[in-house]
C-alpha positions, 0 to 999 in steps of 0.5 A: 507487505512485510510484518515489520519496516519498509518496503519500495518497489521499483514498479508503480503500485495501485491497491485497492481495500476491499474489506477492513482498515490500513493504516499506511505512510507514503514517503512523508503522508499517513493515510488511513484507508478503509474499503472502498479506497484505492490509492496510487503509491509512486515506484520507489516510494518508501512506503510502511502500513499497519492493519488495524483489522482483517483485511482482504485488499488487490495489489496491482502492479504496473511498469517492467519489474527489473 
């Protein structure tokens, strides 16, 4: 995830928080996500979160990378 500005991926991302908050916004929806959530973010969302405490998080990856 970068410090600052968006990111997409061309693959689709599924995370799951573990310990801590996120805020996050995908495409046009802001979510805050706190441990125990997962979320599903489409491949070439346009996607920016914020860590609003430490945070220990699992990011999975599906589809070819290209």
């Amino acid at each position: 995830m970068p410090d600052q500005g968006y990111s997409i991926y061309n693959m689709r991302e599924i995370t799951i928080i573990l310990e801590g908050s996120i805020k996050t916004t995908i495409g046009d929806e802001n979510i805050f996500l706190k441990a125990g959530d997962i979320v599903t973010i489409p491949q070439n969302a346009k996607q920016f979160s914020h860590f609003t405490e430490d945070t220990k998080l699992i990011y999975l990856f599906f589809g070819n990378a290209k």
